[in-house]
N, C-alpha and C positions, 0 to 999 in steps of 0.2 A: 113495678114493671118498667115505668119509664125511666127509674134511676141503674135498673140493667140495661136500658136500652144506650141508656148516657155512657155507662163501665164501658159496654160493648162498641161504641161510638169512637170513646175517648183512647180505649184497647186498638181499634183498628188507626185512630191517627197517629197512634205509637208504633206501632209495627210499622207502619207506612214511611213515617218519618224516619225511622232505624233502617229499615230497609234503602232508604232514597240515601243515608248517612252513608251507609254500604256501599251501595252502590255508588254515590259518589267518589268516597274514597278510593275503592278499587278503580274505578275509573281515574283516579287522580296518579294512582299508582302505576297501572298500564302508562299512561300519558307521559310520565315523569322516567320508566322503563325504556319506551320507546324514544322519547329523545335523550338518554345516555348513550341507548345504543346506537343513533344516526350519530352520535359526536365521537363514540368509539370507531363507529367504522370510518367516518370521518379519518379521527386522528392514524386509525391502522394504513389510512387511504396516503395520507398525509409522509407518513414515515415512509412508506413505502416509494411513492416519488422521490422523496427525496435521497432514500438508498440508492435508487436508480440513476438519477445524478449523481450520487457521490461515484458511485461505477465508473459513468462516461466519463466525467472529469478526473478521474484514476486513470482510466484509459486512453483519454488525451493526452495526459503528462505522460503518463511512460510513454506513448509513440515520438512524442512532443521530445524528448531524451533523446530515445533510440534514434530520431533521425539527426541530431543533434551532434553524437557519438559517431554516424556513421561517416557525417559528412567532415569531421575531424579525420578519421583513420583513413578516407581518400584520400584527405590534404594532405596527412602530413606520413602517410605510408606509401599507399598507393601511388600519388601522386607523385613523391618523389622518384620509387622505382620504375615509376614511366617515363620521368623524365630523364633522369640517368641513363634508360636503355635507349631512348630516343638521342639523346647527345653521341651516344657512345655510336649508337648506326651514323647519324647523320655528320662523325668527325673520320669514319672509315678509308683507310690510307691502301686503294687498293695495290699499290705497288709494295707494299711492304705486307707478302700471303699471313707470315703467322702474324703479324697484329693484329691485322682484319681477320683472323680466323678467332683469339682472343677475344675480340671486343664486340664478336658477335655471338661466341659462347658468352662472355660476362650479359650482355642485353637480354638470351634466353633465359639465364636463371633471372635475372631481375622480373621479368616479364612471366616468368613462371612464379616466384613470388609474388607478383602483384595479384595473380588468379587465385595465389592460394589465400591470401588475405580477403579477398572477397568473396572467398567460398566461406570463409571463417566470420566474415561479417552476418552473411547471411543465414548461417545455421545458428551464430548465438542469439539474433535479436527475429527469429522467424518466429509467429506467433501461435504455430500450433506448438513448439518450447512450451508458455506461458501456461496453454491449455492441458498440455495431453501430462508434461512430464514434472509439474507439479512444482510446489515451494521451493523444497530443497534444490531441486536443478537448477531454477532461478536463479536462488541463491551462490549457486556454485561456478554459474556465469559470470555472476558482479562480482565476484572476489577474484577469479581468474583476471577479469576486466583491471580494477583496477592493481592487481599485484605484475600483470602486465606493465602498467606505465611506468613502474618503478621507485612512484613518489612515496610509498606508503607499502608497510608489508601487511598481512588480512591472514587471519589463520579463521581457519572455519572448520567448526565444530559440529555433529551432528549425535543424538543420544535418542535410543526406544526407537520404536518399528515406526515407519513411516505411515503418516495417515493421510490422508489425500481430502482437502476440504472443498467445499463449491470454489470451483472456479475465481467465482466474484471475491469470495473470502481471500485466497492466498492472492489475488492481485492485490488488493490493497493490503496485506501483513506486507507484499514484496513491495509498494510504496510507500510503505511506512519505515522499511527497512532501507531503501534508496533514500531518501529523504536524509535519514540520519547519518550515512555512510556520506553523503553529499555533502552534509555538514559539517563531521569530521575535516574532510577533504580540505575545506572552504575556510574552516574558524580554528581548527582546534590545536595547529602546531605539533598533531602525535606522530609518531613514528612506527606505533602499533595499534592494530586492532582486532578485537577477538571475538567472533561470533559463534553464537554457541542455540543451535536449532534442537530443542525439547522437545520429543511428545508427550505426555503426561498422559495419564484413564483419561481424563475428559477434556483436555486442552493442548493447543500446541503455546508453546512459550519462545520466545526471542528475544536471546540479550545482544546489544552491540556495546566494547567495550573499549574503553581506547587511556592509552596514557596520556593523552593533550591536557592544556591548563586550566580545562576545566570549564563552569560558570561560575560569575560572583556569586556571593550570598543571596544578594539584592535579586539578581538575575533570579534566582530560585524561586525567591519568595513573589516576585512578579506574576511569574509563571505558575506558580500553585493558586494563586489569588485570582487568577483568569484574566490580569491587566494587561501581559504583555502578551502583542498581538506578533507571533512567530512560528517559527518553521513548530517549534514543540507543540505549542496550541494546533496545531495542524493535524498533527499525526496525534496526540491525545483525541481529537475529535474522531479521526477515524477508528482509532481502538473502539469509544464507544459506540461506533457505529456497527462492532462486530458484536455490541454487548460483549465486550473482554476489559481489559485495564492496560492502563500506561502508566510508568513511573518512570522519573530520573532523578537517578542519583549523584551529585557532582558537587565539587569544592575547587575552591582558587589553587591550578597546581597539581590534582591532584586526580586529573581525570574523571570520564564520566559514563556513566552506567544507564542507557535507554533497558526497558525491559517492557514486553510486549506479550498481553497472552489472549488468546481466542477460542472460546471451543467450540467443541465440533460440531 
């Protein structure tokens, strides 16, 4: 009797102790659950700021540009055609009717161009553009923009139905795509370049493509290693900020190949 009492004793501090095992562990397990998950939302909390800055500071640079740009095409459009029509009133020979009737028709058209250059300033860089009328438009601003100046010719290319992504998303593909265009501009000595806007089923893709000389080898390998700190580290980071990808492709010489994809 006493050694079933003992079984039965020794029975129940075995359950007791398996059960306490149990419940331990489950309880080690919730504990260990729950702080993944405060380090998860954490980290989701985390990314998410920091997309949000990446925004603003997208948002800054382009206005940061566009005011930039505008106050170039006062100076050196605007400005001029005001001051020509101003010279040209203020030289008015009234004794002599048709030259002062001349030089005060040449002052209205100059002065009629000046309004229309800043009707034209202000519909390309107005910011429901950016919002309402999507990547491609953007896009089809800055090439107008810079095949305007004359330094450089831009062929622009567009393939598959247009898709319309968040807002936030096509600002930054369009300053990733400024960025590169800006580079060209600034480093690359080309004479052409060729943009070519993708929609693919699940992604949009963007190549910018240009005949200039290119980067070094060195250059490359810099920049794939994550050592060198530049415009390309830049806009790679933004790609993966869309969860998309960035590549370049380039040799001494021999031109170079940004290509950009994001989906939707």
């Amino acid at each position: 009797m006493q050694a079933e009492n003992a079984d039965i004793i020794l029975l129940s501090i075995a359950i007791t102790l398996i059960l306490l095992f149990l419940l331990s562990f489950i309880a080690a397990i919730l504990f260990l659950y729950q702080k993944k998950n405060i380090l998860y939302n954490q980290q989701l909390e985390d990314e998410k700021n920091n997309y949000e800055k990446n925004i603003l500071q997208t948002q800054l640079e382009i206005q940061e540009q566009t005011f930039q740009h505008i106050s170039r095409e006062i100076h050196d459009n605007i400005g001029l055609s005001l001051t020509l029509a101003k010279l040209q009133l203020n030289t008015i020979n009234y004794v002599d009717a048709q030259k002062t009737k001349d030089n005060v028709d040449s002052s209205i058209a100059l002065i009629g161009k000046a309004i229309i250059d800043l009707s034209d300033i202000s519909k390309s860089f107005n910011s429901e553009v950016i919002k309402n009328q999507g990547l491609y438009s953007m896009l089809k601003v800055e090439t107008d923009k810079i095949n305007a100046s004359g330094n450089i010719r831009v062929e622009f290319l567009e393939e598959g139905d247009i898709v319309f992504l968040d807002a936030e998303k096509e600002l930054i593909i369009y300053r990733i795509a400024q960025e590169a265009l800006n580079n060209i501009l600034k480093h690359s000595s080309a004479s052409l370049v060729l943009i070519k806007l993708k929609y693919e089923i699940k992604f949009v893709k963007l190549s910018i493509e240009d005949n200039g000389i290119g980067f070094k080898k060195i250059e490359i390998e810099k920049y794939r290693s994550g050592k060198l700190n530049s415009g390309l580290l830049n806009m790679r980071s933004r790609a993966i900020m869309l969860n998309g990808t960035f590549t370049v492709n380039s040799g001494t010489d021999t031109g170079t190949i940004i290509t950009i994809t994001a989906p939707y």
